[in-house]
N, C-alpha and C positions, 0 to 999 in steps of 0.2 A: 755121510758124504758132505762134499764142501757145499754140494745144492741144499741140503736140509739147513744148513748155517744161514746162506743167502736169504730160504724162504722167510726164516725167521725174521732177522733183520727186517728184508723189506717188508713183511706184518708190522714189525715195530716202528718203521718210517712209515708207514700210511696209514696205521689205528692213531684216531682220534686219542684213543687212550691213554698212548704212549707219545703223545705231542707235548708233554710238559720237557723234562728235564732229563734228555739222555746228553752221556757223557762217554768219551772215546781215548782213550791212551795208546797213540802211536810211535812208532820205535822203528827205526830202521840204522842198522849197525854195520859199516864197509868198511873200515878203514880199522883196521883190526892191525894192531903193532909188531905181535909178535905172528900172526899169521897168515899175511897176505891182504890184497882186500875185496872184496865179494863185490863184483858186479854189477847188482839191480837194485840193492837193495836201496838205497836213496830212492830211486824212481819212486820204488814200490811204495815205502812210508808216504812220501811225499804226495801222489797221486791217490792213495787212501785217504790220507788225511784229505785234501781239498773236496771228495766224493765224498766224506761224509760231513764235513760244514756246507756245502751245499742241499745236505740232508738235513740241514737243522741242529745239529749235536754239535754242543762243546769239545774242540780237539784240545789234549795238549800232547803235543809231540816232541819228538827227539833226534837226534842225526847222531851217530857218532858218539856216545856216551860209553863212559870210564863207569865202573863199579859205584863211586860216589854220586856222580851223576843221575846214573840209573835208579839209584834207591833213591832220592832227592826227589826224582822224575813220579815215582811212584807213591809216596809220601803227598805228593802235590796232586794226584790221582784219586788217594784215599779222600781228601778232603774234598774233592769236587765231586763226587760220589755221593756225600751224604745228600740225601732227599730225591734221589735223583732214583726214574723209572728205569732206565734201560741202561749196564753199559758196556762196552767193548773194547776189549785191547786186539792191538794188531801188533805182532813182531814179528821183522822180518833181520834174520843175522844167524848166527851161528847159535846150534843150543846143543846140549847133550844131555844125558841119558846116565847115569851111576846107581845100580841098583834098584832100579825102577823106580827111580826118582827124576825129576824133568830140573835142568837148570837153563837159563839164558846165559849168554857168552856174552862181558863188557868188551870192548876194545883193547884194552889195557890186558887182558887176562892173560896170564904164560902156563899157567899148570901145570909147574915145575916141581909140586910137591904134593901131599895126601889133601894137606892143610889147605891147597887152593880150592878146595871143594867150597868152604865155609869163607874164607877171606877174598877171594878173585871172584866170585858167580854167584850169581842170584838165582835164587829159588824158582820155578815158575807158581809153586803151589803158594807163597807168598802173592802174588798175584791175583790169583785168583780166590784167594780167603776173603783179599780184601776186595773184591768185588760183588761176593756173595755176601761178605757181613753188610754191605749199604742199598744193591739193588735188588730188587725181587729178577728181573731179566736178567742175564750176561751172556755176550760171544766171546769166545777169546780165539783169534783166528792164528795160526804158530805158522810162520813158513820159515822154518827152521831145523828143517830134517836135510841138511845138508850133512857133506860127508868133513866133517872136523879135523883139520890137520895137526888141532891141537892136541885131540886125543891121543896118539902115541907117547909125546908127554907124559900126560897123567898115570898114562898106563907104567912108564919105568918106574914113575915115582911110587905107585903103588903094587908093585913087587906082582907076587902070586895072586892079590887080590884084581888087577887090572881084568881078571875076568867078568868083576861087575860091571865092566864098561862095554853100555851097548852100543849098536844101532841107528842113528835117528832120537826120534824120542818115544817116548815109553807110554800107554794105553793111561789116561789119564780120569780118576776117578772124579764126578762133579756134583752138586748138590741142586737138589730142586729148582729148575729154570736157569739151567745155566747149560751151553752148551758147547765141545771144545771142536775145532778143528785142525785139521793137522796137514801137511802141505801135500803129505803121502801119507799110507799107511803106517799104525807105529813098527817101530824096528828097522825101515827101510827109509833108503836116502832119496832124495829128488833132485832134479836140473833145474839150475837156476834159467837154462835156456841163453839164446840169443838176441831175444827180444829185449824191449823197453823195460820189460816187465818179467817178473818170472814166472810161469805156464798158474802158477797158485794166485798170486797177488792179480794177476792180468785177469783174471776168468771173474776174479770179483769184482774188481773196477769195471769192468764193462759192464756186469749186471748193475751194479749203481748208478753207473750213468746215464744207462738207456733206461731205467726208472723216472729218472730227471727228464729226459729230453721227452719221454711220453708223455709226461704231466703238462711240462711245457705249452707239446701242440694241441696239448688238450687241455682247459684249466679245469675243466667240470671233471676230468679222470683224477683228479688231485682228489675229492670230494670224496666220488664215489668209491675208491679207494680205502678210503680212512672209512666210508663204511662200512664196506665189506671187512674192514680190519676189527674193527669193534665185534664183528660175530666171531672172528677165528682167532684172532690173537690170542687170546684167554686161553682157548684151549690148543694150542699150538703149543705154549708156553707149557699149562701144566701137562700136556703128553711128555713133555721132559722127563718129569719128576717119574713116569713111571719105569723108567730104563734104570736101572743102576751106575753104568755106564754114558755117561753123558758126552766122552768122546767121540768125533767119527773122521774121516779122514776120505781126500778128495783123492784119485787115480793118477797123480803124478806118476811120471817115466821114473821107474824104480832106479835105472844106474846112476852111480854117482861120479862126480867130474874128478 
């Protein structure tokens, strides 16, 4: 669930131990060329990213990135990773699902052919390799189980095989202390909603903020905190490793728009 993500995180923002060097890659993509443009998702990036530089972590973020961009984006991710205890990507845009394999959608993508699998879209499992080869922690939060107007697309382009094209995104396998969220369950789509925020990114931002704003009225809760994290983070983190599944996915409204 997207709560087991959160607890995480905030273990990670208030352990002592984890007060050296986490790092955060944000992405929020609307303005999509060949497919319309989404909604929230600016908010959402945007409003994430400032929630967690207020938490201390290094953001680098994105708005609006083409395929070249994104991988660029990410590259510049991998490096700021090294040495680093904790880190976290948030995407919020359009992703899809091909044989139970997870891709992110750039702006630029038309998936007009088989071929744009490999040349239009980025991997998500590229992501998140390189988050486990640098930090022992990772979230990687996905609200991206929108319903893809691109997919029909891909689907002509690939004949009898468009049966591989699912759903949302696909149950994603993760490696010791590392844990994935998903905006809905996999296979199913979710409402970006009419809020500021979409029902996934909003539900997070609030719990980071009213984190903040506790410490705030409180500066000794800041302290005792980071105590209590030094007993449970450790084993927060390695209960991970005992799931094989390190996915899990918050109860967003299953219809799609």
């Amino acid at each position: 669930m997207l709560r087991a993500a959160i607890v995480l995180l905030c273990l990670c923002i208030g352990s002592a131990a984890h007060a050296g060097k986490r790092v955060a890659l944000v992405i929020g993509n609307a303005a999509y060329r060949h497919a319309g443009e989404l909604a929230n998702t600016r908010n959402d990036a945007g409003d994430m990213a400032a929630a967690l530089r207020m938490h201390g972590f290094e953001v680098l973020d994105g708005i609006d990135l083409d395929k070249a961009a994104l991988e660029r984006k990410i590259r510049d991710f991998a490096a700021a990773l090294v040495g680093a205890d904790v880190g976290v990507f948030f995407y919020a845009g359009h992703g899809l699902q091909i044989s139970g394999t997870n891709y992110l959608v750039p702006i630029d993508a038309q998936l007009r052919s088989a071929s744009a699998l490999d040349f239009e879209m980025v991997r998500l499992d590229l992501v998140q390799r390189t988050m486990e080869r640098e930090a022992p922690t990772n979230i990687l939060f996905l609200d991206a189980c929108r319903d893809n107007p691109l997919a029909p697309n891909l689907a002509r382009a690939m004949g009898t095989r468009s049966v591989d094209i699912g759903r949302g995104l696909a149950p994603a396998e993760s490696g010791v202390g590392t844990l994935i969220s998903f905006s809905t369950q996999p296979g199913n789509v979710a409402l970006d909603g009419t809020a500021r925020n979409s029902p996934f990114a909003g539900a997070l931002i609030r719990h980071l903020r009213s984190l903040e704003r506790r410490s705030e009225r409180d500066p000794d809760r800041r302290s005792q905190r980071r105590d209590a994290g030094d007993l449970t983070a450790a084993g927060a983190v390695g209960a991970l490793g005992a799931h094989r599944h390190g996915s899990t996915s918050s109860r967003a409204p299953r219809p799609s728009r």
